[in-house]
C-alpha positions in Angstrom: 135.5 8.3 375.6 135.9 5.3 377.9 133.5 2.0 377.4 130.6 2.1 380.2 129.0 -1.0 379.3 130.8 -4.6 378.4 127.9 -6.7 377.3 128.9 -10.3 377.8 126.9 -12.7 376.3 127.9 -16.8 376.4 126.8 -18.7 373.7 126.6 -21.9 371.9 126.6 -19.9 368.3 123.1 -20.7 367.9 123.3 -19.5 364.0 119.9 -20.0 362.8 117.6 -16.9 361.4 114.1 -16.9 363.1 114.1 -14.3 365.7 115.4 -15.3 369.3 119.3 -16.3 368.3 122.5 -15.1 368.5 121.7 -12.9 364.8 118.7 -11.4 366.0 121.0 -10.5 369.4 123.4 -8.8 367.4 121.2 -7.3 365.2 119.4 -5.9 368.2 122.7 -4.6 369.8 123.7 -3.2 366.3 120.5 -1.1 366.8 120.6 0.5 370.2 120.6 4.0 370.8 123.0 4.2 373.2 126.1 5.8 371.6 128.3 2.2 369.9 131.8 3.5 370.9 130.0 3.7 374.8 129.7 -0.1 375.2 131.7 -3.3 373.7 129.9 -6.6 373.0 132.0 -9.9 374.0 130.7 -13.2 372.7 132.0 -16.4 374.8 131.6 -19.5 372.6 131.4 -22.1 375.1 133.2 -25.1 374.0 132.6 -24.3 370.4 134.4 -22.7 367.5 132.3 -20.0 365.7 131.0 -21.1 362.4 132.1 -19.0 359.5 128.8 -17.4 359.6 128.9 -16.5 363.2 132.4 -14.6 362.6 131.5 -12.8 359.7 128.4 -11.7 362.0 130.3 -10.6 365.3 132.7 -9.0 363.5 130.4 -7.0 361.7 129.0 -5.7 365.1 132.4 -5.3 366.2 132.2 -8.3 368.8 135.0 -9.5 370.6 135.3 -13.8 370.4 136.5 -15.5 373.8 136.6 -19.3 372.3 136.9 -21.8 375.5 138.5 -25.0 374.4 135.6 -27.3 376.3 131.7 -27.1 377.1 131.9 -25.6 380.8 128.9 -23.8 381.5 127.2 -20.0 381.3 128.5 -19.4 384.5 131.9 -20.3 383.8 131.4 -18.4 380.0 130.4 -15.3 381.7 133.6 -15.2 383.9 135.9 -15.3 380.9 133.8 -13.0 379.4 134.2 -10.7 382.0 138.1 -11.2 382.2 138.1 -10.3 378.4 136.0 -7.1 379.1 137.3 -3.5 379.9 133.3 -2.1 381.0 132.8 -0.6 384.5 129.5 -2.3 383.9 129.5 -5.3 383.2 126.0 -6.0 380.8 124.8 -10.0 381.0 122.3 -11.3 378.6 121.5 -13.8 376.8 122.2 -15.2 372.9 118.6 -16.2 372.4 117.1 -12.6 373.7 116.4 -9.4 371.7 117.0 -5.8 373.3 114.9 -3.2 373.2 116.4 -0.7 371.2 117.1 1.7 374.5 118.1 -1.2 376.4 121.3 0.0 377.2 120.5 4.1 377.5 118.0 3.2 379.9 120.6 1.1 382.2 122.5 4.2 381.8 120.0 6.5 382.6 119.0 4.3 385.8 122.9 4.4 386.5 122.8 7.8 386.6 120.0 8.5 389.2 120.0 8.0 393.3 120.4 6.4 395.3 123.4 5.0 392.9 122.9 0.9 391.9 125.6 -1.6 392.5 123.4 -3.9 389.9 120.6 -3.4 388.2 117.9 -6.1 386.9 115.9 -5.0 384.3 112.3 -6.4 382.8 112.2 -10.1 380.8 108.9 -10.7 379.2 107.7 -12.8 376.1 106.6 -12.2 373.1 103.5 -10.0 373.5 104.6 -8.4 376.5 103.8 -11.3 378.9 106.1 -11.9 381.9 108.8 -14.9 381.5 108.7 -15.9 384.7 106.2 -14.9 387.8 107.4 -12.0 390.2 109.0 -13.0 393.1 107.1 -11.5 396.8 110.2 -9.9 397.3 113.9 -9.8 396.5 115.6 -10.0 392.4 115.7 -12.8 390.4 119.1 -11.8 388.7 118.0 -13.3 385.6 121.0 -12.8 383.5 119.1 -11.9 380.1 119.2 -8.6 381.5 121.5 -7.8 384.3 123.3 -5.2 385.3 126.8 -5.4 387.6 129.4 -3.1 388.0 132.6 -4.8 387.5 134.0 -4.3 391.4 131.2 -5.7 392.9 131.3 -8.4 390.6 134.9 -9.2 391.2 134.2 -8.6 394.7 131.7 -11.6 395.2 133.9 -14.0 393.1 132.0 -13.9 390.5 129.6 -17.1 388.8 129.8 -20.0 391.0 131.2 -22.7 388.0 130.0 -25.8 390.5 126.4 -25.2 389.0 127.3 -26.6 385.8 127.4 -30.5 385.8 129.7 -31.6 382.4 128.4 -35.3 382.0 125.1 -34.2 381.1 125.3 -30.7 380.3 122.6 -29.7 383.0 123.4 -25.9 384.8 120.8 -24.0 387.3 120.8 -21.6 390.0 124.2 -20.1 388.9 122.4 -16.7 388.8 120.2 -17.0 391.9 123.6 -17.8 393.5 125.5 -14.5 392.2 122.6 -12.7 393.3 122.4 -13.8 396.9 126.2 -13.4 397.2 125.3 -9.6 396.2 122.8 -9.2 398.7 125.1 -11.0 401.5 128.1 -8.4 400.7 125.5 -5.5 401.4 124.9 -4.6 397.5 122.2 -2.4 396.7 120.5 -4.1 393.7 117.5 -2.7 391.9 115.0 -3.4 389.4 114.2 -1.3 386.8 111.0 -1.4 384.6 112.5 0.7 381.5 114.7 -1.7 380.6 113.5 -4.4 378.8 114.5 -7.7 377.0 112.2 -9.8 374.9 112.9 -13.5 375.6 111.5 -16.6 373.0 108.5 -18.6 374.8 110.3 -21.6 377.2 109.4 -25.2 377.0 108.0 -25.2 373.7 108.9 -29.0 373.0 106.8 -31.9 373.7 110.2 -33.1 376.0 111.1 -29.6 377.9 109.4 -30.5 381.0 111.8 -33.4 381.7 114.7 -30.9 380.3 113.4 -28.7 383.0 113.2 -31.3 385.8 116.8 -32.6 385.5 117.9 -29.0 386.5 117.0 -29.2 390.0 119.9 -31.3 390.5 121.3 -28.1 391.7 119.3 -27.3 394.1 120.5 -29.0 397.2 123.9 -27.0 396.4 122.1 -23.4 396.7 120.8 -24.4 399.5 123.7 -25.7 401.7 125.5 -22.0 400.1 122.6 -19.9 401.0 120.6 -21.7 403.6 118.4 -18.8 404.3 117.7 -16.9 401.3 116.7 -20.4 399.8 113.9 -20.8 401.9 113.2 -17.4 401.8 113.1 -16.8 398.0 113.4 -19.7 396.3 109.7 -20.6 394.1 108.0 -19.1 397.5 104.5 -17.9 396.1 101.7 -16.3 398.3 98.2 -17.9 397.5 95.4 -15.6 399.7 96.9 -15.4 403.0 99.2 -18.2 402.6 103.0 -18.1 401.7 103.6 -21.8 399.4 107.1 -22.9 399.5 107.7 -24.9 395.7 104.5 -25.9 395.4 105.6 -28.2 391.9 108.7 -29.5 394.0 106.9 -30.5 397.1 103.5 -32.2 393.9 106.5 -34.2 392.3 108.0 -35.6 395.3 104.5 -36.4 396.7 103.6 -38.1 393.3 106.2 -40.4 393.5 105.9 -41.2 396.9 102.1 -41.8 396.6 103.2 -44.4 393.6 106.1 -46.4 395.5 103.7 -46.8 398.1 100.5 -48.2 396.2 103.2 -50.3 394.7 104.1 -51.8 398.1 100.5 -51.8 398.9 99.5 -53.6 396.0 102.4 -56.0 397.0 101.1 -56.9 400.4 97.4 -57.4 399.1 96.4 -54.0 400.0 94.2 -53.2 396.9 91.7 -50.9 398.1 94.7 -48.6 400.1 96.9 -49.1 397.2 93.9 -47.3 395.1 93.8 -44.6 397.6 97.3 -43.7 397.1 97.1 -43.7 393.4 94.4 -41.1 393.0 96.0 -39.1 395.6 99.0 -39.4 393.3 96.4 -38.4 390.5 95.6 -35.2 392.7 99.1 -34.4 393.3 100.0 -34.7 389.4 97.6 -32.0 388.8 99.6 -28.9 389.6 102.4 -30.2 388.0 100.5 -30.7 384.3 99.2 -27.4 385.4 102.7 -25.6 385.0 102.4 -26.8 381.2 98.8 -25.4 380.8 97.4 -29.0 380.5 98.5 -29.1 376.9 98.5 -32.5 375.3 101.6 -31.9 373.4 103.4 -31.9 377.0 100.9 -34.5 378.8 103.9 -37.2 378.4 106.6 -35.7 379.3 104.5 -33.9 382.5 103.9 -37.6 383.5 107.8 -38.4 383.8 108.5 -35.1 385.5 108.2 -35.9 389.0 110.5 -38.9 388.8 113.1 -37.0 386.9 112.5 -34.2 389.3 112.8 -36.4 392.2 115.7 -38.3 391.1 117.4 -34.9 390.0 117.1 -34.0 393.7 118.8 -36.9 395.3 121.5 -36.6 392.3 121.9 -33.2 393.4 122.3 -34.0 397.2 124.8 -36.6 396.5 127.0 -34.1 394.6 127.2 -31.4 397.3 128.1 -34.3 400.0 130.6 -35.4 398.0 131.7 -31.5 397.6 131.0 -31.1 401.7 133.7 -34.3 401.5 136.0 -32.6 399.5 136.3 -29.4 400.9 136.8 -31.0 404.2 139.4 -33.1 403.3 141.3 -30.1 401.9 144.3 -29.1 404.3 144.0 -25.3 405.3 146.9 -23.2 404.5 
């Protein structure tokens, strides 16, 4: 009987024990009800060798190793993975996730029924069934801890954009909002299903993940020179009432720093009473962002050197797709 599913999962071998790495993955995909010799697992160790541990583990689920011989990236993990797979659907998660134990029969099942999916994005919640991320007003989030793609539509969009991915600093984002717009551009008829479900660990839960989180949007400005219009369409666009608020944290962080540059040169041109005006509206504008972190203390520090990491991440980010919009223009055309 021929493999349906290939699930591809890049990782950085994450060996430890407590539940949310790549053993408790395994173990998860060891346990699924879906028929074993129906799907092959295919573990792409990005830049690092497996430990002992980590072999003796994947090959006791019968996991494939793709080893890549530098740090380059999910997105660029998940395309050798997919070149080492034989799937006609291609399964993406993650090595920090556990899989319900009908995880894959229900993608099956979904596969199954009309109108017939070209990708499928199933459920992501955290531990005691609360949602990772909050539900866009319309469109997929392609989160790949649990996505669904059959393998000619995924070749047919090129697959993972590798440019999301910046080496120096090891900061990648937006690689899987960009796959899914290409989708949606070529006309694929992507789904979300509710059955299938992934459990994912609690995010930020160090006192220094905000400004971990911050540095990421260094990719933004690519997305949104590749996808102008989707960007602005779905991309952190959250309705409040009546009102549709385009990144509401983005737009807090940028106004935070702007309201302190400009006290500062208040301050400097004997200003004091403006240049107190533009530090509590600073104040005002910091609110939403310590908000994201549920005003905890433990991340009070780290929230206060968000918006200029943000902001900074940003321009970063703009001067790496002009230098890219350089490049590809100075590339002859055959």
């Amino acid at each position: 009987m021929s493999v349906l599913f290939s699930v591809v999962v890049p990782t950085l071998g994450r060996p430890g024990t407590r539940s949310g790495t790549l053993p408790g993955l395994l173990r998860a995909l060891q346990a699924q009800s879906f028929p074993r010799e129906r799907f092959e697992i295919v573990l792409v160790f990005d830049g690092l060798s497996p430990t002992p541990e980590t072999s003796a583990l994947a090959e006791q689920a019968g996991a494939r190793i793709v080893p890549l011989a530098r740090r380059s990236g999910p997105g660029a993990a998940r395309n050798a993975g997919v070149s080492a797979a034989t799937g006609e659907w291609l399964a993406f998660t993650e090595d920090d996730v556990t899989p319900s134990p009908d995880w894959l029969e229900q993608a099956a099942a979904r596969i199954m029924r009309e109108p017939a999916p070209d990708a499928i994005e199933g459920v992501t919640q955290r531990p005691g069934d609360r949602a990772l991320r909050i539900r866009p007003e319309a469109g997929l989030q392609y989160l790949p801890t649990t996505l669904f793609v059959r393998r000619a539509w995924f070749e047919r969009v090129g697959g993972y954009e590798e440019a999301f991915y910046e080496p120096s600093r090891g900061v990648y984002f937006r690689e899987d909002a960009d796959f899914g717009f290409k989708l949606e551009e070529a006309n694929a008829l992507t789904v979300r299903e509710e059955s299938i479900v992934v459990t994912h660990p609690d995010e930020h839960p160090g006192p220094w993940d905000p400004v971990r989180w911050a540095v990421r949007y260094e990719m933004d400005p690519l997305l949104a020179r590749l996808h102008p219009r989707l960007f602005r369409k779905r991309i952190e666009v959250h309705r409040v009432g009546p009102f549709r608020v385009r990144r509401p944290i983005v737009r807090a962080c940028v106004g935070v720093v702007l309201c302190v540059v400009l006290s500062a040169a208040l301050a400097v041109a004997a200003r004091p009473d403006l240049a107190r005006l533009a530090v509590a509206a600073a104040l005002v504008l910091f609110l939403p962002v310590w908000a994201k972190w549920r005003f905890s203390p433990l991340h009070f520090p780290a929230a206060l050197v968000v918006p200029f990491a943000l902001t900074l991440a940003l321009l970063r980010g703009r001067g790496r797709t002009a230098a890219r919009r350089r490049a590809e223009a100075d590339t002859p055309v055959p």
